[in-house]
Phi, psi and omega in degrees: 000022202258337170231085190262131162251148167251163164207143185241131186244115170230167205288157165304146175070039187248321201306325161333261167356261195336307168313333177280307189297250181007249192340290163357295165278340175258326190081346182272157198206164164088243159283330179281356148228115219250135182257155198234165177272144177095328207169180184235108175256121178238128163278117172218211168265151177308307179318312175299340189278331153337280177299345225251289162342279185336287212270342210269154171233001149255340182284137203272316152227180105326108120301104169278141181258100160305294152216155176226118191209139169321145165224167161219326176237205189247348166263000174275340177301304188290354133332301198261027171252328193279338197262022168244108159341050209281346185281347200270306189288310170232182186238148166296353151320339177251175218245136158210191194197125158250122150223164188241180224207159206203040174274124182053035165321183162219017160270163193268332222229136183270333200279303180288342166277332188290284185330298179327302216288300170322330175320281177305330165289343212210000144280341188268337185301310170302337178274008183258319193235068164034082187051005218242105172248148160305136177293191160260130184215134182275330196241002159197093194265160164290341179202139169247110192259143160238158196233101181235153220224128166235197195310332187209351199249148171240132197205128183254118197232178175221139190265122174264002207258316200062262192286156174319125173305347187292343205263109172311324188090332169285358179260081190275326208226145207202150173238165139351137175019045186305132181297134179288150210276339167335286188311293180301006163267296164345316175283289154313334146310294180326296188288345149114330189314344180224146158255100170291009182238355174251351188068012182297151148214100051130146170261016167308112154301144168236129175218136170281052183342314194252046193299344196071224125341311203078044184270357176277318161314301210269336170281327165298305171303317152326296175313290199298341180285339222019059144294150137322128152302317193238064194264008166215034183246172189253190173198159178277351170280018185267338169233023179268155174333291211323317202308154163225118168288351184269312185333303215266352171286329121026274154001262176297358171267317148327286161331306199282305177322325189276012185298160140217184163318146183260131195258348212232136190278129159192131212233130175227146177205151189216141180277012156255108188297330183309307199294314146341274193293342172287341150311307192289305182335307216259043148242344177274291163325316188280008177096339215229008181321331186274335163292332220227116129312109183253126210219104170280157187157148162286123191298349196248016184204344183287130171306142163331126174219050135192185203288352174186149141159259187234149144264115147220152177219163158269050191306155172310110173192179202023234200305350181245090216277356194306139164280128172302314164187177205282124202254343151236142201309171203035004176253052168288328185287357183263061183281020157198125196236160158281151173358132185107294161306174154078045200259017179241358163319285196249024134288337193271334176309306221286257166328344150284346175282300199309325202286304206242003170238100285158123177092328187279185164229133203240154169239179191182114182264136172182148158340283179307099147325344211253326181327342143298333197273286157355310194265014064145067153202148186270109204284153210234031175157138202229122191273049193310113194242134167236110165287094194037235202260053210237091189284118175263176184218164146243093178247162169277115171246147177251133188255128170269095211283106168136324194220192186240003176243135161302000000 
């Protein structure tokens, strides 16, 4: 287990980042780590895919990569399936799940391509353990295979990560379509406030007008403490062979050694008071309740609160119909309008920055190409971003008080 190839997979335009975190953590440079369209293919140890779970906070999963082989048909997957040691990682006493993955295939059938692979897996197993194969098990499995197919290539992978790295265990309490905390680590890359490749962070206050949930707060605070991003989640490699529990308690007493204090101003608000106490709960789970100021208040009227630093938000749109704050007199009883509405929010968002924050810098993730424009500011940098299947910008405005030019 000393030579793994891994591939970590996260959202576009993210791959940059990762690569910095993954090296950070791992050390590996060169061949041995590959920036990918999609992801980070890195060589390494078993140990490492242990920490790389823990710590990476952009990365979506862990992947071990088995195999890679040429196909034309459905019996060449089962073919490159039965040629994988599928006994060294689990037993048949346990439960697994495939799924498979697809670009510009020439199979007709994803279903009929996952079953061949489940064949083979479960013929090689009968040929190992005396007839005795692993079930299927869909909704919680014990090991996760995944299998992705391009135009000519088969690529087999077995997952160490179990749930998607984004579900932290602290976010219990929830809004819509709430931004995944992968992406709000990301944004904080971007904006330079975290460096993912010293773990550095910046002495700027950070605030989060449109806090939600608070995952943009709590993931900054986190960051600025060195938490472990998943220090308070299980993993799936906890039930694969390979695990050693003293290895991984080992780890996490490490990880745990490296907590400190939080040093960095960081203020979140949101104009749904509900959403406000789902931030503090879940900011209470996460460890960092005492870092973060949490605040209700309308985004078009809260003040600064402190003398200069960064904005960043996740402002409202498509599926996250919540209003960032009240964009017209009397429509405070409207905290959730439809799509659409509310389209004089960020020019009046705009002219309230220009007008009381002067000296920050706002970042802004959104859909809308147009949205500078909307906002009678000139953006001073733009940021190809993908909210799951959402292609977003992040951009940067620098706020100048009264006008958008220096």
């Amino acid at each position: 287990m000393n030579d793994l190839s891994f591939f970590l997979p996260c959202a576009a335009g993210v791959e940059e980042f990762l690569a910095q975190e993954v090296h950070a953590l791992t050390g590996r440079v060169g061949q041995d780590l590959l920036t990918l369209r999609g992801g980070v293919r890195v060589r390494a140890d078993w140990r490492d895919a242990l920490k790389l779970n823990l710590h990476s906070r952009l990365a979506q999963r862990v992947l071990v990569e088995l195999a890679h082989a040429p196909y034309r048909n459905e019996n060449d997957l089962y073919a490159i399936a039965s040629g994988v040691a599928w006994e060294i990682w689990f037993t048949p006493k346990q439960t697994f799940k495939i799924e498979t993955t697809a670009q510009h295939s020439p199979l007709q059938s994803l279903n009929f391509a996952t079953l061949r692979i489940k064949d083979a897996i479960a013929d090689r197993f009968r040929a190992k353990a005396n007839g005795v194969r692993p079930s299927i098990e869909t909704q919680w499995p014990d090991t996760r295979v995944f299998a992705h197919l391009t135009t000519d290539s088969c690529t087999l992978y077995i997952d160490t990560s179990g749930e998607p790295l984004f579900k932290r265990g602290w976010r219990q309490d929830k809004g819509d379509a709430p931004l995944k905390e992968t992406l709000a680590a990301a944004m904080l890359a971007a904006s330079g406030w975290w460096n993912p490749e010293t773990g550095a962070v910046t002495d700027e206050p950070l605030y989060d007008p449109c806090c939600g949930s608070g995952t943009i707060a709590i993931e900054a605070a986190q960051i600025a403490r060195g938490i472990a991003a998943g220090s308070l989640r299980r993993f799936g490699f906890e039930k694969l062979l390979p695990f050693q529990a003293h290895v991984w308690d080992a780890i996490k007493k490490e990880a745990q050694s490296a907590v400190k204090p939080g040093s960095v101003a960081i203020f979140g608000s949101d104009v749904s008071h509900r959403m406000v106490d789902f931030a503090e709960r879940n900011a209470e789970r996460a460890g960092v309740a005492e870092a973060i100021e949490f605040r209700g208040g309308d985004a078009l009227q809260r003040m600064p609160p402190a003398e200069g630093g960064v904005i960043m938000l996740n402002p409202p749109y498509g599926e996250r119909i919540e209003v960032g704050g009240v964009a017209r007199a009397g429509a405070r009883e409207s905290a959730q309008t439809e799509e659409g509405d509310g389209s004089d929010f960020f020019p009046q968002l705009a002219t309230h920055w220009k007008k009381n924050y002067a000296g920050w810098t706002a970042w802004v993730l959104t859909p809308d190409l147009k949205l500078p424009k909307q906002m009678r500011l000139k953006e001073s940098r733009r940021v190809p971003m993908w909210n799951g299947p959402i292609e977003c910008r992040l951009f940067r405005f620098d706020m100048v008080a009264g006008s958008a030019r220096k």
